[in-house]
N, C-alpha and C positions, 0 to 999 in steps of 0.2 A: 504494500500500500504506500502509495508516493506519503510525504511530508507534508503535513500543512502549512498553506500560506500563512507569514506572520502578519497579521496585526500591524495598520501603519496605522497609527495617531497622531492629528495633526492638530494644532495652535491655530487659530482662528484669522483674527485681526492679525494683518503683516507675513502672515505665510500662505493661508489661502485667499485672501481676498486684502484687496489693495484700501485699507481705508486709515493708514496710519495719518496720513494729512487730514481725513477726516476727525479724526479722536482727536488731534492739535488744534484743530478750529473750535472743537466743541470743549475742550478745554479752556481755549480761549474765553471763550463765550461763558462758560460758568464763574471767571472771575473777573469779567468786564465790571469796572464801578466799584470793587470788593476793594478797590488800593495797593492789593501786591496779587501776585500770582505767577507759578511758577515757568521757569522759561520753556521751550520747547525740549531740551534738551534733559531738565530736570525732570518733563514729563514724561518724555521716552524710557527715564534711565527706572521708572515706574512700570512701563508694560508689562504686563504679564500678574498682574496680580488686584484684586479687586477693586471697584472705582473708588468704593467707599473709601478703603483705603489708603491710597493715595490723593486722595482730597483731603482726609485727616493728615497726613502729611505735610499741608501748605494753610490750613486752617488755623484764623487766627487764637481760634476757639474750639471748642467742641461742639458748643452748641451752631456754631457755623457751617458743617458740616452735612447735613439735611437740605437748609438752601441753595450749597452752590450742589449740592446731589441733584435736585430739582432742576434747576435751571441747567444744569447737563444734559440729561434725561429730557430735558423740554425739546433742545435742541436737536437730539440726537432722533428724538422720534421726529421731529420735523423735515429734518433734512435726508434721514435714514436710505430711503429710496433713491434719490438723485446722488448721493455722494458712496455707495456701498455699490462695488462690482468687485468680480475676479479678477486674480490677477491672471494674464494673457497665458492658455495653455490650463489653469489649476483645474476646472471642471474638468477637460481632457483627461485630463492623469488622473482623478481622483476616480471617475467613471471608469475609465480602462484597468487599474489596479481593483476596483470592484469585479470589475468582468472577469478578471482572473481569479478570483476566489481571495483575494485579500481582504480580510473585514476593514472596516474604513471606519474611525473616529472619531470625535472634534470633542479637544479637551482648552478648553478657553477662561480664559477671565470675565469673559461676559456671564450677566445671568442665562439659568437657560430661555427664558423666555424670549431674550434676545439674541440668544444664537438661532433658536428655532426659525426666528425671522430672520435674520441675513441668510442660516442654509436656504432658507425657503425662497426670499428673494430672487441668490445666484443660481439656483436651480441646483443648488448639492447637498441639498435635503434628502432625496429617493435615492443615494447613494451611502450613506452616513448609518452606522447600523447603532452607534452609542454619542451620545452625546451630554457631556460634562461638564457643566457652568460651574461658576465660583459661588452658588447658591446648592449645591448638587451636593456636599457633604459639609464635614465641620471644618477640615481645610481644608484652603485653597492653596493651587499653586504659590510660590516654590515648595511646598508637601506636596511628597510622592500620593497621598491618598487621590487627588483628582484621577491620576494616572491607572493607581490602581482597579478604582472604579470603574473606569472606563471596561478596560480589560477585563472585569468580569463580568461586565454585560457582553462583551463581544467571545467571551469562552476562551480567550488564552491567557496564559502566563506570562510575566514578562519578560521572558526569553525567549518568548518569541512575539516579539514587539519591537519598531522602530516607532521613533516618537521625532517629529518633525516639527522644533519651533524658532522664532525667531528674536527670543528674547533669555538671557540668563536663567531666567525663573522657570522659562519651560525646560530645562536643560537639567538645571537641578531636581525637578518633581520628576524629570524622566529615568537621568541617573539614580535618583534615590529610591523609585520603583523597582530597580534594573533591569529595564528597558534599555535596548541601543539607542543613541542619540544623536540627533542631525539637525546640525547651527545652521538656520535659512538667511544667508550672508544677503538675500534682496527684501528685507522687513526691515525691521524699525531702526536695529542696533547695530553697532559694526562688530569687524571680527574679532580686533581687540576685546572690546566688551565681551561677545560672546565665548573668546577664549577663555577669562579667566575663569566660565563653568565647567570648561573641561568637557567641552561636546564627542563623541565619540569621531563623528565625521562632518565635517562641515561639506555644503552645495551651494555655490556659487549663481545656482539658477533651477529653477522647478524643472526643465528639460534635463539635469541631470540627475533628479531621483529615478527614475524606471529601470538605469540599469547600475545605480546603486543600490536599492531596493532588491533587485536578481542577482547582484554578490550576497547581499546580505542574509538574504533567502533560501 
């Protein structure tokens, strides 16, 4: 009996779908008027880990933390539609690795209610067999638990799992699952960043997971 396909788990925002410009606007937008807010650069070094919490992060307050959540979320459901596509090729690869018997994942920082919309949106929803918000258990990414989750909805172990993100936080919750892991060098963060998690493999471009993915396989 051949081997089963492993499990690819993929990071949402910046590895499948191009909307990191968008999170930076809507960023923007939740601390227009507020007096400080953080730079673009201070919010990337954020991706991957709950909205909540990274606005507690720049919050003057605690109690501040709610309103500018609001007015993120305002924006974000407003513009959601016109600013949320794939990035060029990801529905390809995500569909074709499905076709081959790979279960397909999405393990993200957004809530699930909000991934269920973006897959639904790019049309990589009827491909996707688990799906893991940062609402989905008690922790979130960088905890390995999101990852684990995943995987046991989709039936494997994670040795036999690659995990594809493009932020530190996914890198660590994948290592620390151990799940194989793959630094997406065209998202949010660069590679230096992404090195000091100690990725298994870094990809330069989603055209070179399919026959990454079949070494690792």
């Amino acid at each position: 009996m051949p081997p089963r396909r492993p499990a690819i788990l993929f990071d949402l925002d910046g590895t499948l779908v191009d909307t990191v410009p968008f999170i930076l606007a809507s960023a923007r937008h939740a601390f227009e008027g507020y007096g400080t807010r953080p730079t673009d650069a201070e919010w990337i070094a954020g991706v991957g880990t709950p909205l909540r919490v990274q606005l507690g992060q720049f919050a003057r307050r605690p109690e501040d933390v709610e309103p500018l959540l609001d007015r993120y979320r305002a924006y974000w459901l407003a513009h959601h539609d016109e600013r949320t596509r794939c990035f060029p090729g990801a529905l390809e690869l995500v569909r074709g690795l499905a076709a081959v018997g790979h279960p397909i994942g999405v393990v993200t920082a957004k809530t699930e209610t909000g991934a269920f919309r973006t897959l639904r949106h790019t049309g990589l929803l009827p491909f996707v067999g688990a799906v893991v918000g940062a609402d989905s258990c008690a922790r979130p990414k960088p905890d390995p638990e999101p990852v684990r989750l995943a995987l046991s909805r989709l039936g494997r172990e994670p040795s036999e799992a690659v995990f594809v993100g493009d932020s530190p936080h996914d890198i660590a919750a994948g290592n620390g699952a151990g799940a194989t892991t793959v630094a997406a060098l065209w998202g949010a963060c660069s590679r230096e960043a992404l090195a000091t998690a100690r990725p298994h493999h870094f990809a330069a471009a989603l055209a070179e997971l399919p026959a990454l993915i079949g070494r690792l396989g």
